[in-house]
ROTOR-588090 format. One line per 3 residues: number of its first residue (from 1); their letters; for each residue x negated, y negated, z negated of N, C-alpha, C, O. Coordinates in steps of 0.2 Angstrom, whole numbers, plus 5000, padded with zeros to 4 digits. Atoms other than C-alpha are relative to their C-alpha. Layout:
<voses>
NUM = a = X/Y/Z/X/Y/Z/X/Y/Z/X/Y/Z | ...
</voses>
This chain:
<voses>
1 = xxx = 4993/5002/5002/5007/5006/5107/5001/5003/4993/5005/5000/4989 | 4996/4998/5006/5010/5018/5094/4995/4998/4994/4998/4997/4989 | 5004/5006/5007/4995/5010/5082/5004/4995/4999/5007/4995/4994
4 = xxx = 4996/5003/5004/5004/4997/5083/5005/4999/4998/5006/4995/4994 | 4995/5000/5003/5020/5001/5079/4998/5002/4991/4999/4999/4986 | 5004/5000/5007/5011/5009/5064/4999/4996/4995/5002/4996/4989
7 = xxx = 5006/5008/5004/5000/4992/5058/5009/4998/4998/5011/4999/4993 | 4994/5001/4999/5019/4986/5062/5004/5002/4992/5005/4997/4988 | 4997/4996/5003/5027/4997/5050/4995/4998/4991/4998/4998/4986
10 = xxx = 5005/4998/5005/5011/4997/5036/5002/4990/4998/5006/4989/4993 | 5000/5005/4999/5012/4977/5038/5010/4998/4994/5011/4994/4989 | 4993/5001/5003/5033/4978/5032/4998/5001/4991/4998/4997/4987
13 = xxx = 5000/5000/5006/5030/4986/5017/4994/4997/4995/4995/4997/4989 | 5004/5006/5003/5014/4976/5011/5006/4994/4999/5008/4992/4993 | 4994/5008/5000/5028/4961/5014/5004/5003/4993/5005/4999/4989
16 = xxx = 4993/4997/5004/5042/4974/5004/4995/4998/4992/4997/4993/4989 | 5005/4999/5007/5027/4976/4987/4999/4991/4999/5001/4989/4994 | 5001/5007/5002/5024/4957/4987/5006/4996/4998/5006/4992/4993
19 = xxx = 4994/5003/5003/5042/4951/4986/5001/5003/4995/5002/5000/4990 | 4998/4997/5006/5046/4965/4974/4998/4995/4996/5001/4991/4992 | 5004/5001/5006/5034/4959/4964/4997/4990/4998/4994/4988/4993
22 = xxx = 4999/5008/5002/5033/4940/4965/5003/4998/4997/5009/5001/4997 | 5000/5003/5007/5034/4930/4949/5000/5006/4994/5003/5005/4988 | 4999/4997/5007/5032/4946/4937/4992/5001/4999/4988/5002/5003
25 = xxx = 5007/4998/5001/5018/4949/4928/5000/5008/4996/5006/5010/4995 | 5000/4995/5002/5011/4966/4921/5003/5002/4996/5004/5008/4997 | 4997/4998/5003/5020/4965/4908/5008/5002/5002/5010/5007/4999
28 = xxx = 4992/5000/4999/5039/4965/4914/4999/5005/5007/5003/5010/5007 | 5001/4994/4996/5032/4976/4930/5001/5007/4994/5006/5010/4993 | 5000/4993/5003/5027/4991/4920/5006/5003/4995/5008/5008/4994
31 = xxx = 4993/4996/5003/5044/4991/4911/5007/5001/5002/5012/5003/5000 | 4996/4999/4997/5054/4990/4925/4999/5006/5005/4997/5005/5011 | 4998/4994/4997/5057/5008/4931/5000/5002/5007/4997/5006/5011
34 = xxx = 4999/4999/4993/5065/5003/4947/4996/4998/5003/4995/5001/5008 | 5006/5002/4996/5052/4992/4952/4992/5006/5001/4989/5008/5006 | 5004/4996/4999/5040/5003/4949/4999/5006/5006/4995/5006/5010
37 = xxx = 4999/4997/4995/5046/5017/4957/5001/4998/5007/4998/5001/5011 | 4998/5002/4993/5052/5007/4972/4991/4997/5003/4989/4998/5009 | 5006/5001/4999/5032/5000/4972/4996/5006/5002/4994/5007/5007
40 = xxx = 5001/4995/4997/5026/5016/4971/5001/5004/5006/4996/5008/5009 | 4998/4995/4993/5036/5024/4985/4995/4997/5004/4990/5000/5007 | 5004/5004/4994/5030/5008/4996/4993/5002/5001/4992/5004/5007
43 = xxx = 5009/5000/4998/5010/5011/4993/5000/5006/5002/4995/5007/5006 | 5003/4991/4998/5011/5031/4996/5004/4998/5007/4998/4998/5009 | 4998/5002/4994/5020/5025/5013/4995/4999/5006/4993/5001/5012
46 = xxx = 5005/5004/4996/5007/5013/5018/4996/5005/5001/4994/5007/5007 | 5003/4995/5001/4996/5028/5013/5000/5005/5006/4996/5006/5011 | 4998/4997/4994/5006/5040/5025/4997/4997/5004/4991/4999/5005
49 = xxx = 5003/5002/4994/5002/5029/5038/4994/4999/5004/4992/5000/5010 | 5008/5001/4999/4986/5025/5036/4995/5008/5004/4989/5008/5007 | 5001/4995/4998/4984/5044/5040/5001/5001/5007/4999/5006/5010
52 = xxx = 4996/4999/4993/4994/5043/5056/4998/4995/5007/5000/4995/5013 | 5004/5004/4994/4983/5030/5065/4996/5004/5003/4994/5009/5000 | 5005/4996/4996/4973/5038/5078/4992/5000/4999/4991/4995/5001
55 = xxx = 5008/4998/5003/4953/5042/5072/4999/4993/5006/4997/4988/5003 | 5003/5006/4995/4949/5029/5089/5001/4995/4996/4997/4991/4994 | 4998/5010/5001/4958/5013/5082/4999/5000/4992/4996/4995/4990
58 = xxx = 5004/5001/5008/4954/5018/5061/4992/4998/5002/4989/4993/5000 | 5007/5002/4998/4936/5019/5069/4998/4993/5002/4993/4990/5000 | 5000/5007/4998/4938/5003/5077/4998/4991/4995/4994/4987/4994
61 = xxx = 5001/5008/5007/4943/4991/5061/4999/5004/4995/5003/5006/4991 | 5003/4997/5007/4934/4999/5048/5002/4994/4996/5002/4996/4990 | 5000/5004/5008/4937/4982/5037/5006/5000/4999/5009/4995/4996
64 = xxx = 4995/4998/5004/4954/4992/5034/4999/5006/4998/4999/5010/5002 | 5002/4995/5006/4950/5005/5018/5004/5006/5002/5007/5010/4999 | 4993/4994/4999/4961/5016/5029/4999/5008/4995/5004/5011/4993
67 = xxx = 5003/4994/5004/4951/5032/5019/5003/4999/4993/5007/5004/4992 | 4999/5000/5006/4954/5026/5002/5007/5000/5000/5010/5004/4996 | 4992/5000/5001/4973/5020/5006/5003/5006/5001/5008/5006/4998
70 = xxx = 4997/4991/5001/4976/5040/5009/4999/5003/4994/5003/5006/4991 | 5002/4997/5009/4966/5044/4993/5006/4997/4996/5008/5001/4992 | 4996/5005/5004/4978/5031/4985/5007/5005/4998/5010/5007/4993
73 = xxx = 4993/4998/5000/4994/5039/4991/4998/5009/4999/5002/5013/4999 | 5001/4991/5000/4987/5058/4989/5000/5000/4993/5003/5005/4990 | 4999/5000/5008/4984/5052/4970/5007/4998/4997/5008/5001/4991
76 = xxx = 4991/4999/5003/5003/5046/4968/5004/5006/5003/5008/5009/4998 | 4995/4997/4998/5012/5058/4978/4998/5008/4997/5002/5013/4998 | 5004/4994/5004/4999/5074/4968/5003/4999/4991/5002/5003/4987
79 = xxx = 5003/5003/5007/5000/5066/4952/5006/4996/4999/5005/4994/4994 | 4996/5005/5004/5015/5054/4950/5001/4998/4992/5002/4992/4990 | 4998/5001/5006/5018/5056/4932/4992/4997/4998/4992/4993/4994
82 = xxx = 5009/5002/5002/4998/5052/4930/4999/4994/5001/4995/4990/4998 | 5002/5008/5000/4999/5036/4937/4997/4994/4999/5000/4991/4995 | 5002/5007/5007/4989/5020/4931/5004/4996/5002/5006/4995/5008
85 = xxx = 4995/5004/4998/5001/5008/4932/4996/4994/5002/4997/4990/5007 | 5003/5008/5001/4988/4994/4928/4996/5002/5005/4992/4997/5005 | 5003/4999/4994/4979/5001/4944/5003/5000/5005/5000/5001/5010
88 = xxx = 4994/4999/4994/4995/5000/4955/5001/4993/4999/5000/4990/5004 | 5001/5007/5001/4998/4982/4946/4994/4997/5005/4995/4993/5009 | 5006/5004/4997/4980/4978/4953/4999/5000/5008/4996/4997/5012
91 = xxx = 5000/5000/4990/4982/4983/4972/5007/4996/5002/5008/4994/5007 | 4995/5004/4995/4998/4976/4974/4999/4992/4998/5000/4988/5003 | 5002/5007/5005/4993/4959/4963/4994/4997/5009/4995/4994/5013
94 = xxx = 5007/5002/4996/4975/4959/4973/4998/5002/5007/4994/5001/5010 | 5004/4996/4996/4974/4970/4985/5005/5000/5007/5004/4998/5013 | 4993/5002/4995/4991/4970/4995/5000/4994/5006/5001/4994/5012
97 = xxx = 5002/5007/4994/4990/4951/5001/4995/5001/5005/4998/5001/5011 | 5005/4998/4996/4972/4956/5009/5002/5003/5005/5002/5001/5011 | 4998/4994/4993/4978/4971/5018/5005/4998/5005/5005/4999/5011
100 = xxx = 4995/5004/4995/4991/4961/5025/4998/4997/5004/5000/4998/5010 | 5003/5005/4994/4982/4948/5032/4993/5003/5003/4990/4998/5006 | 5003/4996/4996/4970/4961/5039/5003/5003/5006/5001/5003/5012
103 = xxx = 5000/4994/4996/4980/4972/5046/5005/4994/5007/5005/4994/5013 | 4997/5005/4993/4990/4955/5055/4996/4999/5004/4997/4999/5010 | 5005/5000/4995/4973/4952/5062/4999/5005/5006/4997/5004/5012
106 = x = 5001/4995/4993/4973/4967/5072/5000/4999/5006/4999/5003/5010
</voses>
């Protein structure tokens, strides 16, 4: 049960990064501050979570990058001023949709 409240929880804010960010493109994203920020907080979130799954059910669905998505948020919430933006552009664009309809399959 508490996985899935999790997946649950990871699943929301994938939904929150994709409406933010529907109809803008790179250009009007990276000069929008608040979006940024507000995109940002989302993926270090997912990130948390990703860490707060149980080692059994991560082992389970490996075809979710749960590893990387920690690396991800360990790289914003260590580093925020360093951020790539056009590497945060490219997971919420490309990579978010995916995660989503992954982690719904669960």
């Amino acid at each position: 049960m508490r996985n899935e409240v999790i997946v649950g929880k990871m699943i929301a804010y994938c939904e929150k990064l994709i409406r933010y960010c529907e109809g803008y493109s790179y250009e009007t994203f990276s000069k929008d501050t608040k979006l940024v920020e507000a995109c940002v907080f989302n993926l270090s979130q997912i990130g948390e979570l990703c860490h707060a799954v149980d080692d059994g059910f991560a082992a389970a669905h490996q075809d979710i990058p749960w590893a990387e998505i920690y690396g991800l948020r360990n790289r914003i919430v260590h580093d925020y001023e360093g951020v790539n933006l056009i590497l945060v552009w490219e997971i919420i664009s490309e990579d978010i949709p995916e995660l989503k309809k992954r982690l719904q399959n669960l």
